[in-house]
C-alpha positions in Angstrom: 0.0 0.0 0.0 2.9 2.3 0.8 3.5 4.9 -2.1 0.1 3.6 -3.6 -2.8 6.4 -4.5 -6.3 5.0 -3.9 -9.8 6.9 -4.4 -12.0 6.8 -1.0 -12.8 3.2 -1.7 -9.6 1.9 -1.8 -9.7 1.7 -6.1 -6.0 2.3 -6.8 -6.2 5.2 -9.6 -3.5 4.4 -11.9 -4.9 0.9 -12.6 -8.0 2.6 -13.4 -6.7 5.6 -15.0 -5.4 2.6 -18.0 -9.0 0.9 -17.8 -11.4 4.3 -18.5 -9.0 7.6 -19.1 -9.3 10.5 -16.6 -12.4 10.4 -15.3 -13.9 7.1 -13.5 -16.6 5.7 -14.8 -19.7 4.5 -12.7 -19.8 0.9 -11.3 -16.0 0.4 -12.0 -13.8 -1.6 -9.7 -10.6 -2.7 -9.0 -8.5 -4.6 -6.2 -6.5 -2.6 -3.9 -3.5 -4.5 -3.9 -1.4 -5.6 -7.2 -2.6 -10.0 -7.1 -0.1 -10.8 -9.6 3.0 -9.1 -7.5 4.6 -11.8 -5.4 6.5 -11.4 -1.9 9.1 -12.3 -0.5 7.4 -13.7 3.1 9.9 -14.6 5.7 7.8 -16.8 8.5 8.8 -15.8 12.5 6.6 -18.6 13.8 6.4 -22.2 13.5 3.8 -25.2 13.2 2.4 -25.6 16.5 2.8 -22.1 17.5 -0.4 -20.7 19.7 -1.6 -17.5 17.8 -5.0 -14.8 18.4 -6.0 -12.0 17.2 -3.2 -9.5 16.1 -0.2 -12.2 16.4 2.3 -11.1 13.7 2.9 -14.2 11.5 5.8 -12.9 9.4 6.8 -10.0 7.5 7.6 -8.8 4.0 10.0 -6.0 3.0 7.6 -3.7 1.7 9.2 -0.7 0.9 13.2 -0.6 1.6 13.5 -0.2 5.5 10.1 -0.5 6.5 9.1 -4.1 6.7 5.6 -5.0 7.1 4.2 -7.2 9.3 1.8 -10.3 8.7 -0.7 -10.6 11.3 -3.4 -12.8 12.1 -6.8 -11.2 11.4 -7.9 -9.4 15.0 -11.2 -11.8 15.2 -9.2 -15.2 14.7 -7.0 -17.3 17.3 -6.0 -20.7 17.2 -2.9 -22.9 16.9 -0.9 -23.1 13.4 -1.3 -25.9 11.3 0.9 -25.1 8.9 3.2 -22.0 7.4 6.0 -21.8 5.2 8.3 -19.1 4.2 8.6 -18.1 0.4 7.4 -15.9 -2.5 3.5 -15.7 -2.6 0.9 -12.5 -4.0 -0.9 -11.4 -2.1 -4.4 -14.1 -1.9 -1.9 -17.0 -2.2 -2.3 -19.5 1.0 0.8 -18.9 3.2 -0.7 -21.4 5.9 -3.3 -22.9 8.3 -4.7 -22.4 11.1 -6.3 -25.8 13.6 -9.5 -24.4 13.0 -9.4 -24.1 9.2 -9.1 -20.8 9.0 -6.4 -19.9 5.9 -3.5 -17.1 6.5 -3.0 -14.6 3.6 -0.8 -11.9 3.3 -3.8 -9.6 3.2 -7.3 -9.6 4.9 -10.2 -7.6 5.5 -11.0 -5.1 7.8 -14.6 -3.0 7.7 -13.2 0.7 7.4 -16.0 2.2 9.7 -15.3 -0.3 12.6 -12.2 0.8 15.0 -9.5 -1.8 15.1 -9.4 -3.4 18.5 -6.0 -3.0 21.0 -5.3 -4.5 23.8 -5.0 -1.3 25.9 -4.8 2.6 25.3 -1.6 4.3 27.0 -1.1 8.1 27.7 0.8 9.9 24.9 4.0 11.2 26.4 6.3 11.9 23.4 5.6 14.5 20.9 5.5 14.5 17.0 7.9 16.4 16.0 7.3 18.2 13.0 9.9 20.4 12.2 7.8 23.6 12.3 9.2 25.8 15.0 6.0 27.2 15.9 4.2 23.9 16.4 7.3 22.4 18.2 8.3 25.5 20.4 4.5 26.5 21.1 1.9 24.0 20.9 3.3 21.1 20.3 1.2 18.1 19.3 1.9 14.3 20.8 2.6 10.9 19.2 -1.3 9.5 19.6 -2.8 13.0 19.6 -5.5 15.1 17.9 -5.1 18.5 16.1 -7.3 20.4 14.5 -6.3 23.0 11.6 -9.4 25.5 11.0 -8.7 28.5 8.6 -10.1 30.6 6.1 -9.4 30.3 2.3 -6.1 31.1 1.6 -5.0 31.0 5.2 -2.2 27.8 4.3 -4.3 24.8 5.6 -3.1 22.7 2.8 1.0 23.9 2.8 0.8 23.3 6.5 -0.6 19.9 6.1 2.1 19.2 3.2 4.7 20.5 5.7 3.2 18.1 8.2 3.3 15.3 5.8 6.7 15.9 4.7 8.3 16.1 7.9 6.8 14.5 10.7 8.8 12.3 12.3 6.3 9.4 12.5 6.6 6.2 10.6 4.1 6.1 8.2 2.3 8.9 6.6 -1.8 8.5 5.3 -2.7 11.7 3.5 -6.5 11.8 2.7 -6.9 14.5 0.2 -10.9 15.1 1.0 -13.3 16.9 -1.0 -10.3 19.4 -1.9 -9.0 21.2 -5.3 -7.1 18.1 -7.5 -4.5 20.2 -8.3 -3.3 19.9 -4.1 -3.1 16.5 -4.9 -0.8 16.7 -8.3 1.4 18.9 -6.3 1.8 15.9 -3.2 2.4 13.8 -5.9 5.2 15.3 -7.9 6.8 16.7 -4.6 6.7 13.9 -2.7 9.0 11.3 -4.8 11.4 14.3 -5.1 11.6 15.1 -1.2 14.4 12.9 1.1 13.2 11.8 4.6 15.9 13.3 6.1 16.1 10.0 8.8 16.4 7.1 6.8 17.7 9.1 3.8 15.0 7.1 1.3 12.1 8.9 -0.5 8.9 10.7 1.2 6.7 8.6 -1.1 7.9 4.8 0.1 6.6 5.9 3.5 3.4 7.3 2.8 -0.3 6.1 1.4 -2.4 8.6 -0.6 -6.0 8.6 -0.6 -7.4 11.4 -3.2 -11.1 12.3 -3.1 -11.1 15.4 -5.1 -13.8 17.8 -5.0 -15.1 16.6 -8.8 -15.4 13.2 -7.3 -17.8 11.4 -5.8 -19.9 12.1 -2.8 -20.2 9.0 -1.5 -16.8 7.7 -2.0 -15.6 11.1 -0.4 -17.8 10.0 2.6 -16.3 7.1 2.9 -12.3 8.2 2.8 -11.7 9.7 5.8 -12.4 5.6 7.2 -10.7 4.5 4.8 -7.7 6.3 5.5 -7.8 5.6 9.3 -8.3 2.6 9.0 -5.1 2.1 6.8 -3.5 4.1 9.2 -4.6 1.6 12.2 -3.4 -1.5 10.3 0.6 -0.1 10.1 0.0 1.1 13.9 -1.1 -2.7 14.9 2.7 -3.4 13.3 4.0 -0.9 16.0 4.7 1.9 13.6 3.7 5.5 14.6 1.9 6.7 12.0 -0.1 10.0 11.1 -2.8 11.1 9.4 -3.6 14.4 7.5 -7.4 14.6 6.8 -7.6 17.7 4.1 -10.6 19.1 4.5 -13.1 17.5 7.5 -15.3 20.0 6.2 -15.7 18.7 2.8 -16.4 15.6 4.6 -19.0 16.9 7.0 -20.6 18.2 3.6 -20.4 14.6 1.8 -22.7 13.5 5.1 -24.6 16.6 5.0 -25.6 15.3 1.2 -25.9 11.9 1.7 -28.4 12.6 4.7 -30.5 15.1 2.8 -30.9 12.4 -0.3 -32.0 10.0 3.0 -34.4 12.6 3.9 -33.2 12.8 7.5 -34.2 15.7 9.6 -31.6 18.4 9.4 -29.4 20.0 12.2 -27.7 23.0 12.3 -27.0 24.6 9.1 -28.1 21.8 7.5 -25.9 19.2 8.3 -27.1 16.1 10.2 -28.0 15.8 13.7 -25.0 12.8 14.2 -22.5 15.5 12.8 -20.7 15.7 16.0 -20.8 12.5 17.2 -19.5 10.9 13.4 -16.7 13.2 14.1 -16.1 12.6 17.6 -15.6 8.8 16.3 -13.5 9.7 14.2 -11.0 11.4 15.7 -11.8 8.5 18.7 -9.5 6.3 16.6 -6.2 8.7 16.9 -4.4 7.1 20.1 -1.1 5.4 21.5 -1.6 1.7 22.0 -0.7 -1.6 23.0 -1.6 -3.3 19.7 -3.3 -7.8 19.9 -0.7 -9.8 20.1 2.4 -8.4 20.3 4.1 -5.7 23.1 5.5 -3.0 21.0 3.3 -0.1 20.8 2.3 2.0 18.1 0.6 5.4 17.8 -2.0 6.9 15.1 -1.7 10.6 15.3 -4.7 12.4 13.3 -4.2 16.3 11.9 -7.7 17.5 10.5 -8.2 20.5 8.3 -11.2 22.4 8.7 -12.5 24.7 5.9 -15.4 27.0 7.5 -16.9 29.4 5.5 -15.7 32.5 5.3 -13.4 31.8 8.7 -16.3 31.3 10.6 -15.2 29.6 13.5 -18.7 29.7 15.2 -20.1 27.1 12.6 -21.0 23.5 13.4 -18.0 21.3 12.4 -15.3 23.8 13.7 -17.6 24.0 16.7 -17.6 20.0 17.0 -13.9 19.3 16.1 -13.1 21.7 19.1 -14.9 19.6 21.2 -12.5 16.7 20.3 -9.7 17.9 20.2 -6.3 18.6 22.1 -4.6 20.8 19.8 -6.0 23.9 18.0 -3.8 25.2 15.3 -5.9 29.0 14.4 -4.7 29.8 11.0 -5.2 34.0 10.9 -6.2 35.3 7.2 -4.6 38.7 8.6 -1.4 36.9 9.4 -1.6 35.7 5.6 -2.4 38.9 4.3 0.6 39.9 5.9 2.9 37.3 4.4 3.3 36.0 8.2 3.5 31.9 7.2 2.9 29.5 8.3 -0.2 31.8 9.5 -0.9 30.4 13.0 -2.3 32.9 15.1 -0.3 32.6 18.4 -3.2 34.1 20.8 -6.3 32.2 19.6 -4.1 28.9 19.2 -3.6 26.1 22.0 -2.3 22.9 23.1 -3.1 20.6 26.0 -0.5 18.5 25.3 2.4 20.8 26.5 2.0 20.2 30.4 2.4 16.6 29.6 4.9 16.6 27.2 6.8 19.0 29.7 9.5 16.1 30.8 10.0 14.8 27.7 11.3 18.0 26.4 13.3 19.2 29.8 15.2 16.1 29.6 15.5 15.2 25.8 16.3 18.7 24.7 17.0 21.8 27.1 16.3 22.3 31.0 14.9 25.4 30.1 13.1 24.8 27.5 9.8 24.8 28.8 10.9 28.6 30.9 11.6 29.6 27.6 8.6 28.9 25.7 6.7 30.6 28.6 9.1 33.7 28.3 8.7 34.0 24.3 4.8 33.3 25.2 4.3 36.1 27.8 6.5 38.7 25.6 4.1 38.4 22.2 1.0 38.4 24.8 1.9 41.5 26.3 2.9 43.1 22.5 -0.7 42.4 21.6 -1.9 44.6 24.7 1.1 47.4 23.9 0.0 47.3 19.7 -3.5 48.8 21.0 -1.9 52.0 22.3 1.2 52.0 19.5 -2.1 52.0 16.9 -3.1 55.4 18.8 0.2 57.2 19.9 2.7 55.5 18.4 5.2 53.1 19.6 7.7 56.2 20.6 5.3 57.5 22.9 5.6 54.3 25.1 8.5 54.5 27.8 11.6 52.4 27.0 11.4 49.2 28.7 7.9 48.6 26.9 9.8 49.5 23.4 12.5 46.8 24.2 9.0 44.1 24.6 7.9 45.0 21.0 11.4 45.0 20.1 12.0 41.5 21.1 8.4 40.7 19.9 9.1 41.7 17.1 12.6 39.5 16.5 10.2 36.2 17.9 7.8 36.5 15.2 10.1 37.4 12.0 12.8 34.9 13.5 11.1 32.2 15.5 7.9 31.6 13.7 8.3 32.7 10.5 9.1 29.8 8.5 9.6 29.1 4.5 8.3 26.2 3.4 9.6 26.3 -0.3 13.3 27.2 1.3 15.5 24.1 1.4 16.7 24.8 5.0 14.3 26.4 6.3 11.7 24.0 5.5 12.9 21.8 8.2 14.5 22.9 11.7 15.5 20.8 14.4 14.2 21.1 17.7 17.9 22.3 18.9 17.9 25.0 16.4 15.1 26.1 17.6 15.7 26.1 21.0 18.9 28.3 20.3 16.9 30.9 18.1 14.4 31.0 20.9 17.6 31.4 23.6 19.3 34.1 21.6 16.0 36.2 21.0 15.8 35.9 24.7 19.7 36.8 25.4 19.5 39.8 23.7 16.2 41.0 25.6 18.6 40.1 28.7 20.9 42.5 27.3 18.8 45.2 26.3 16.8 45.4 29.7 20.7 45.6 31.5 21.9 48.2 29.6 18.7 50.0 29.9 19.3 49.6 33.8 22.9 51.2 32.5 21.0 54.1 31.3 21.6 53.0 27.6 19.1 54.8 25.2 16.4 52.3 23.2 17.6 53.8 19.7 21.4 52.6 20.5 20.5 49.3 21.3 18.3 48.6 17.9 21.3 50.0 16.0 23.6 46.8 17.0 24.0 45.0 14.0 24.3 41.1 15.2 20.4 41.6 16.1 19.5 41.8 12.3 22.2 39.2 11.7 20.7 36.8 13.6 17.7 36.5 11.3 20.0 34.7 8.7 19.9 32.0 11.2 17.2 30.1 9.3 18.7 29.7 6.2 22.5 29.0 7.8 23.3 25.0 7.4 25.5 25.1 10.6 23.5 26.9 12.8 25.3 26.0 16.2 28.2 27.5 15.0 26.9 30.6 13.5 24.4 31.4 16.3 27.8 31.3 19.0 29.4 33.7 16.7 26.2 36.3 16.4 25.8 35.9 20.5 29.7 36.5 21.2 29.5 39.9 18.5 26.2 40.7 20.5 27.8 40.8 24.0 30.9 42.7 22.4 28.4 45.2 21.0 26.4 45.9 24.3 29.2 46.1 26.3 30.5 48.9 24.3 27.2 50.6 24.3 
């Protein structure tokens, strides 16, 4: 399945692109997997062995570096009768079980039934994305929920992409939903391109496409949002960590809002049907970090849903029920666009509840003080949003000194810190230790500036020293360690002789 492209039924599109041409006709079908491919199964248990639901059987090198685990299917247990290693396709016989059920490579799951664990766990470790302002701010776990509402043109669909591209999870499922098809071309001829820059392979061997285009339909695009979890369930009952971008929930909640008005069901709000919320609370229900059947490693399903309201409503029904459900709200600002501010995630209105719990992991894997810094760099553009109010009516020279260092400083965290370039080949990805050190210098030099105001150094001195403007090359700068103890030596050199 990995680096396949299905429709919301699971119809692979390039086998049916050679059947019928561009568009898909009705009542055409397909199987999801190639049957005339064989594998090359390698058999970890033996005749005899005691097996239930979720026992993995064997494994095949799927892609190079992930393998992919044969399991027994969660509602079967039993003893083996009989299994042998070799090269099979995919509905070939690999063996036996004592109560005549036969093992395949592949078997069948119902996408709108959750696949059962053995038990939940807590989710302690986060995803790491690579995006400062997600990492830094409001970071989202390994098992969590996240929720990416935004008006048109606000970036919902780069910032999935980005998310897509580099997560640091296992295995991506990207369920293009009810969105333009030209989002999709762009995954697909980006993707192949792209390096995972941990195992050094291609973005596409790790990731499953499902693209329901707007121009598709309804029905099918109904359907892919459980189709796409549910593939995404399959590689977490392996023990992979795996997340899923759902681009737009909206266009979902539509697809239902259809389907239910050809049923004749009474309508809810704005149309859409009365289960609305609960359809959704299911769905995002199925995101978690678990103790898969039958085996003790644990795997995670981490689910990122886009949410398209109309006209950046954020009062209407599915924003309204997805913030109900979720942990992690990522605000995209039109504004902030406007502005050219991307990725446009508007730092006031956004939130995560993940960050208390994900405290520890990132005192002791990272910094000490990473968490005091985040709440520094938090409490500094809070209290620039208050001081903007009376720079819009006086001006920001009429504010006494120590207040002009806050914007100051404010203003270095936004155009530094969470500013990002997705299209720049550095600064598309940064590591959580470069961004701890931008968010440490921006601080050390609002150290400095509040000193040598305490020194009786004028405001307009200090925003003359030229290592502040030279640390904004910081993003694009390969070896940042190095360049960022250079800027912070030339820094100190410069306030000292202020």
């Amino acid at each position: 399945m990995l680096g396949s492209i299905y429709d919301g039924i699971q119809r692979p599109l390039p086998i049916l692109i050679k059947q019928m041409g561009d568009f898909i006709k009705r009542g055409v079908d397909a199987p999801g997997l190639d049957a005339q491919k064989k594998w090359d199964f390698k058999a970890l248990l033996k005749n005899g062995d005691s097996v239930s639901g979720g026992s993995i059987i064997g494994e095949v090198e799927e892609n190079p570096g992930i393998m992919h685990k044969i399991m027994v299917p969660p509602n079967q247990n039993g003893k083996i009768k009989e299994i042998k290693s070799g090269k099979f396709t995919v509905n070939d016989i690999i063996g036996k079980l004592d109560n005549g059920f036969e093992l395949r490579l592949k078997h069948n799951w119902p996408v709108r039934v959750a696949r059962p664990v053995a038990s939940k766990l807590k989710p302690e470790f986060p995803l790491i994305t690579g995006q400062r302002i997600f990492d830094a701010l409001f970071p989202l776990a390994k098992g969590g929920v996240a929720a990416i509402p935004g008006p048109f043109g606000a970036g919902k669909t780069v910032s999935q992409q980005q998310l897509a591209k580099w997560s640091d999870a296992d295995i991506i499922v990207y369920v293009g939903c009810g969105e333009r098809g030209n989002e999709m071309t762009e995954v697909l001829t980006e993707f192949p391109r792209l390096i995972d820059p941990r195992s050094g392979k291609p973005l596409m061997n790790r990731t499953v496409l499902i693209a329901n285009t707007s121009n598709m339909p309804v029905a099918a695009r109904e359907a892919s949002i459980y189709t796409g979890v549910t593939i995404a369930e399959y590689y977490r009952d392996m023990g992979y960590s795996v997340a899923l971008m759902a681009d737009s929930t909206s266009r979902w909640a539509e697809a239902m809002r259809e389907i239910s008005s050809r049923l004749e069901e009474m309508p809810g709000e704005e149309g859409y049907p009365a289960y609305l919320s609960t359809r959704l609370a299911q769905f995002y229900e199925r995101a978690g970090r678990v103790i898969p059947l039958g085996t003790k490693k644990e795997g995670s399903v981490s689910i990122i849903g886009a949410v398209s309201p109309p006209g950046g409503d954020f009062s209407e029904p599915v924003t309204q029920s997805t913030l109900r459900v979720t942990k992690c709200f990522w605000a995209l600002d039109a504004k902030l666009a406007q502005r050219r501010h991307f990725p446009s995630i508007n730092w006031l209105t956004s939130y995560s509840l993940y960050l208390n719990v994900l405290d520890e992991w990132f005192t002791s894997k990272v910094a000490p003080d990473w968490m005091q810094n985040v709440g520094e760099i938090m409490s500094i553009l809070q209290e620039e949003e208050k001081l903007m109010e009376i720079v819009q009516l006086v001006g920001s020279d009429a504010l006494p000194e120590r207040q002009q260092i806050v914007l100051q400083v404010a203003r270095m965290a936004r155009e530094i810190l969470l500013q990002q370039n997705a299209f720049h080949e550095i600064d598309t990805y940064s590591e959580l230790k470069k961004t701890y050190l931008i968010m440490k210098s921006i601080l050390h030099f609002s150290k400095l500036a509040n000193q040598a105001l305490d020194r009786n150094v004028r405001v307009q001195q200090m925003l003359q020293v030229k290592s502040k403007d030279k640390l904004a090359e910081v993003k694009f700068t390969r070896d940042y360690e190095k360049f960022i103890g250079e800027v912070t030596k030339e820094m100190d050199r410069e306030f000292d002789e202020l």
